[in-house]
N, C-alpha and C positions, 0 to 999 in steps of 0.2 A: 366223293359222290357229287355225284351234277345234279341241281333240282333247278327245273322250268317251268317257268310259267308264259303262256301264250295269252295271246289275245283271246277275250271271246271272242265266238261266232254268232250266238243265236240272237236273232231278231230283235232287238231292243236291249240286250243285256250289256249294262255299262260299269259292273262292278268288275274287279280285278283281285284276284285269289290271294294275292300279296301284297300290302302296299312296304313302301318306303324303311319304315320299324318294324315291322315284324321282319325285313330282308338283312336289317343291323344287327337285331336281336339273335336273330338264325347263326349270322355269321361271326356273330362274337361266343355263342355259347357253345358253337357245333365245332371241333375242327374236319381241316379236310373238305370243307363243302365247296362249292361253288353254285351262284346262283345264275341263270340265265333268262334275261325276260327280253320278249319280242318287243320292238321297237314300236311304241304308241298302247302299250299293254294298258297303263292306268290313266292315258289322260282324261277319259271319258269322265273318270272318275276323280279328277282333279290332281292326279299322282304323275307328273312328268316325268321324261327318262333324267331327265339334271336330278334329281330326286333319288333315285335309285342308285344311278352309279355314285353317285357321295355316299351312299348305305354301303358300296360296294358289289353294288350288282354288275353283271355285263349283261350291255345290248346286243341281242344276238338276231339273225334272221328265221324265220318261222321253222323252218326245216332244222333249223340248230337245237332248237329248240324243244321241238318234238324227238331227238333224238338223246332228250336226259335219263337220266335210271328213273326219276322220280318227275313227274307233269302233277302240275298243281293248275285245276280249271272250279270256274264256278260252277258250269252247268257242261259235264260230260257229254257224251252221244247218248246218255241213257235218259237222260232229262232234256236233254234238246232234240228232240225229235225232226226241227225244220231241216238244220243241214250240217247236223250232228256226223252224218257218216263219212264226212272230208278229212275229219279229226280221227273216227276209227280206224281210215285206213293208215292216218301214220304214225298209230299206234305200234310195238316191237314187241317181242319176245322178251321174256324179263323184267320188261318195264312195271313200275307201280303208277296208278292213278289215283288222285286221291279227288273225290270232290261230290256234286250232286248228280245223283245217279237216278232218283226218284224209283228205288229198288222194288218199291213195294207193290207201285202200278207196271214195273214195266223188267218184269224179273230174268224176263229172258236176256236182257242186256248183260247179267253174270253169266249165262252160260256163253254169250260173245266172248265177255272177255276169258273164260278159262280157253274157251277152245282156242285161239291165240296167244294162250300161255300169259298174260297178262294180268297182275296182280289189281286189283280195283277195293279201295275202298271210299264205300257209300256213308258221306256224311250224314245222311239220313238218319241212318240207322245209330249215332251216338248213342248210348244206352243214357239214361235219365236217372243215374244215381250221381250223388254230390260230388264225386271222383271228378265226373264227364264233363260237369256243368260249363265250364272254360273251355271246352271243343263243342259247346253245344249250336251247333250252325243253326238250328230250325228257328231254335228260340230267339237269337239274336237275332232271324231278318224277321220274325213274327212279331216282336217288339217293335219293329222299324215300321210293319206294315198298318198295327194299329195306329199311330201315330197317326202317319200320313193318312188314314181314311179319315180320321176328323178331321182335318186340312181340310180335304178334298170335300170332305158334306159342310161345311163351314165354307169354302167359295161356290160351289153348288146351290146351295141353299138361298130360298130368298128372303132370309130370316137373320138376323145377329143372332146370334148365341147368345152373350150376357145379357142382363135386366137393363135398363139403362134410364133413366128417371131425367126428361129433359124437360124443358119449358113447354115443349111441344107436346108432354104427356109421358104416360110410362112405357115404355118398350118392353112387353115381358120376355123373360129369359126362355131358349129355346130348350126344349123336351127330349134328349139325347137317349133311345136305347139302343144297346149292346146284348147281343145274342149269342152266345159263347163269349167265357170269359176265361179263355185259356191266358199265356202270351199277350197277342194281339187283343185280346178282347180287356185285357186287365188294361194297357197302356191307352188304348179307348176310350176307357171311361177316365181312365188320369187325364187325359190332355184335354177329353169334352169339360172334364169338372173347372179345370187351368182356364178354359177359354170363357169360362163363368156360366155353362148349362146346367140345366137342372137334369141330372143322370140318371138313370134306370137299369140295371143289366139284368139278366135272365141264363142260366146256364144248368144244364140237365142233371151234373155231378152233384151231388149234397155238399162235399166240400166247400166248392165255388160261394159259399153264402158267406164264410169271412173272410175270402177274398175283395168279394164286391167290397164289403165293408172297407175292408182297410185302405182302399183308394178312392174313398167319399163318395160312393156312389147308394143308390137304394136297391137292394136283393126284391127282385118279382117272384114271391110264390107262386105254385101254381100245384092244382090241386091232382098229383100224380106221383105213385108211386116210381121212387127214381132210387130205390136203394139199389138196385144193379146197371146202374146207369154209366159206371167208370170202369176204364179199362185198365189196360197195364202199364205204367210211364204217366198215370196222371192224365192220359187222354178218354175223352167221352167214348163211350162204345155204340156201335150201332144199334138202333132202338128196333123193334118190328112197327108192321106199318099200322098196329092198332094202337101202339102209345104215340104215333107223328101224327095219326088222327087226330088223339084227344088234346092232343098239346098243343093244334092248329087251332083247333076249337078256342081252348082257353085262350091262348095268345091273341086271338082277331080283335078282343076287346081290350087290350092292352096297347097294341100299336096302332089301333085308327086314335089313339089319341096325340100319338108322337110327328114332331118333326124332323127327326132324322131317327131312321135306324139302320145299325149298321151291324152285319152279319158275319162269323166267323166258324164256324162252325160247320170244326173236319173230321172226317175217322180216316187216319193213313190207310193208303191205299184203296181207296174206297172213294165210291163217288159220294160228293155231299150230300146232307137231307135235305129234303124241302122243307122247311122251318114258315117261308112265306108264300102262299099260294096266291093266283088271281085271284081271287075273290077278296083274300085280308087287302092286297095294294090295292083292289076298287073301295075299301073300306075306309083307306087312307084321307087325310088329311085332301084339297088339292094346295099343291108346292111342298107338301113331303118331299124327303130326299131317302134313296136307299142305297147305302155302300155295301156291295156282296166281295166281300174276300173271300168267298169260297169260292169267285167264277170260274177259276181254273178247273176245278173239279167236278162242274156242272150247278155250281151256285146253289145255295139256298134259297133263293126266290125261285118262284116258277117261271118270272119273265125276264129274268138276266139274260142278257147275251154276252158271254164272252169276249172281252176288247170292246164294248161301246158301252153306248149313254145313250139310253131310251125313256121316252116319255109312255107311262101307263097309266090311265085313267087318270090324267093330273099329278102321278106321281113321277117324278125324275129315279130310275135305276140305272146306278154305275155298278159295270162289270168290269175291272181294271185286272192289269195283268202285270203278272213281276214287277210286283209294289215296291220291293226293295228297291229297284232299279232306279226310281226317281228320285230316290237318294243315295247317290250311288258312293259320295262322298263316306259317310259317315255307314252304310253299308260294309263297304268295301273294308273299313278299317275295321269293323266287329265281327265278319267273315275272318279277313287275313288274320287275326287276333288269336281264332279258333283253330285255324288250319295249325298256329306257330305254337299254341298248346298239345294239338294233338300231334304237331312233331316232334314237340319236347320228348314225347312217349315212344317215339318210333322210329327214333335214330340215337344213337349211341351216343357220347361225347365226345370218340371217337371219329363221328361222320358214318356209322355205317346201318344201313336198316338192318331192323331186330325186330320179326314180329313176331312177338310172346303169343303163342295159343293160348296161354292158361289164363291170361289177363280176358276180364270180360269186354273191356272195351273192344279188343283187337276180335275177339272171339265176335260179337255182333255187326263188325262195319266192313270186315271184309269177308267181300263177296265173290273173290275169285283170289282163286292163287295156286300155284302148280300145276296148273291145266285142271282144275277143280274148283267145284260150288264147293267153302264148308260151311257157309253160315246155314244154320238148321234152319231159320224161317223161310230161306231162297229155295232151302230143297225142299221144306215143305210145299212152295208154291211152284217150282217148276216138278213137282213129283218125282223128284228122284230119292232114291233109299237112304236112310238115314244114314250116316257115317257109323263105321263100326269106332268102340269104343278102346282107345289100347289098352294093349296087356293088360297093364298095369292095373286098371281100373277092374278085368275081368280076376285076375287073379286076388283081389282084394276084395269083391263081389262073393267069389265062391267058398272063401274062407271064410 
């Protein structure tokens, strides 16, 4: 079996599906395989081609490439929407895709791939049980994304972070909140705490309260029933618009006190809430900084703009885009890491794909295969009939 990996395409994106060890790892543990990566695949990422063929890869050209049983990408035609559809047309019959798909906003992309017979699975969709947790792509660049947002409001900001007690007087410590404290928002308050802030996080789930804890931060109550506030997989669920009301309320007098706050807070497939309105950033601090990680989704502030850096009423909001990317290094090897777990799962020892329906993993992430939607939440959302159940299950029902 030939598995390939290409260059990305999309606009800024410099991580690479495979690096260097996960292609060793591959090809010592699989037989039969053979790897192919397009020439210049991970340098973006600090992964040269010398690097890969000592793992044992071959450099191949683009076209060779896209002609493997198995295309390994970061960001598919389903999630790259710029000029994602250069890569679908040299998609084949047969083929497995394996990568970001971003199924949940953009579902008609599995009906693409079945009606070209084209097998896809949507790392997206990992399920969020212990099993998964080593193929979990979302979490891995979520982790990577909080990080980097406190970098980024730490050189933003016109403020140091730590306390700092000098002959010249006290420099007091910078006032760090975090708003969703999923992932991204736990690793936030880690590295503002690391950088010597004084922390704060706030998150809608009840759980979330010994989380903050445990990474030195301080839990913001807020006076709001949130016992149905969690979804399925650990994710916040969407609120109606009378509890973002009073949440907005309470929150105003919470973050006109901060220097930096930095926003996370997503419901898959769905666009984000407004968590910070005009009126809370007029409330703000002036030289406040606000990092929205939700800007892809339409941000949690109300005056995010997607891809820039805007000044509002004295306050600085960054709207950054494929956060992971700016660390594409360390990225790249917790993606490929994930992809080489969940092929541990879906290739034989033998070298040959095996994908188990009964297994919940394989039953949630693919989204196409035999000229067919099966994952149920894809056909929930492209409205197609629910898959009938076999036999087996009916004849064990009626008994």
């Amino acid at each position: 079996m030939i598995i390939g990996v290409p260059k990305e395409i999309c606009p800024g994106e410099t991580r690479v599906a495979l690096t260097p060890a996960n292609v060793g790892t591959l090809l010592k543990k699989k037989q039969d395989l053979k790897i192919l990566l397009e020439s210049g695949a991970g340098e973006a990422a600090g992964y040269p081609d010398a690097a890969y063929t000592d793992a044992g890869a071959e450099i191949a050209e683009r076209d060779a490439v896209f002609k493997a049983d198995v295309l390994l990408q970061v960001q598919t035609p389903g999630s790259n929407t710029q000029n994602g559809d250069q890569d679908l047309a040299a998609y084949h019959e047969g083929q497995v895709v394996i990568g970001m798909m971003d199924p949940l906003a953009n579902p008609s992309f599995a009906s693409t791939l079945a009606a070209n017979k084209v097998t896809g699975v949507a790392l997206e969709l990992v399920p969020r049980i212990t099993r998964a947790q080593a193929m979990d792509v979302l979490s891995s660049m979520a982790m990577i994304a909080g990080y980097k947002a406190v970098l980024t409001a730490a050189a933003t900001s016109n403020r140091m972070f730590p306390m700092n007690m000098t002959a010249a007087g006290t420099l007091n410590a910078s006032r760090v909140f975090i708003m969703g404290v999923g992932v991204a928002g736990l690793q936030a308050c880690a590295t503002a705490k690391r950088l010597g802030a004084i922390v704060e996080a706030y998150d809608v789930r009840p759980a979330a309260r010994e989380q903050i804890l445990s990474v030195g931060a301080k839990p913001v109550e807020l006076d709001l029933d949130t016992s149905a506030a969690e979804g399925s997989g650990g994710y916040a669920k969407a609120q109606g618009e009378d509890f973002l009301k009073r949440q907005r309320e309470l929150m105003t007098e919470v973050i006109k006190e901060m220097d930096v706050v930095i926003t996370t807070a997503a419901v898959p497939g769905a666009k984000s809430p407004i968590l910070v309105t005009a009126d809370m950033v007029k409330a703000m601090k002036p030289g406040a900084v606000i990092i929205d990680l939700a800007a892809e989704r339409g941000g949690n502030c109300e005056l995010t703009q997607q891809g820039k850096t805007v000044v509002e009423h004295g306050v600085t909001i960054v709207g950054p885009e494929n956060v992971p990317s700016s660390v594409a290094h360390h990225a790249s090897q917790m993606f490929g890491k994930n992809i080489e777990n969940l092929l541990a799962l879906l290739i034989t020892d033998e070298g040959q794909m095996n994908l188990d329906f009964e297994d919940q993993i394989v039953q949630d992430t693919v989204v196409a295969h035999n000229g067919d939607v099966p994952q149920a939440r894809m056909r929930e959302l492209l409205e197609l009939e629910p898959l009938a159940k076999p036999e087996a299950d009916a004849d064990e029902q009626a008994s």
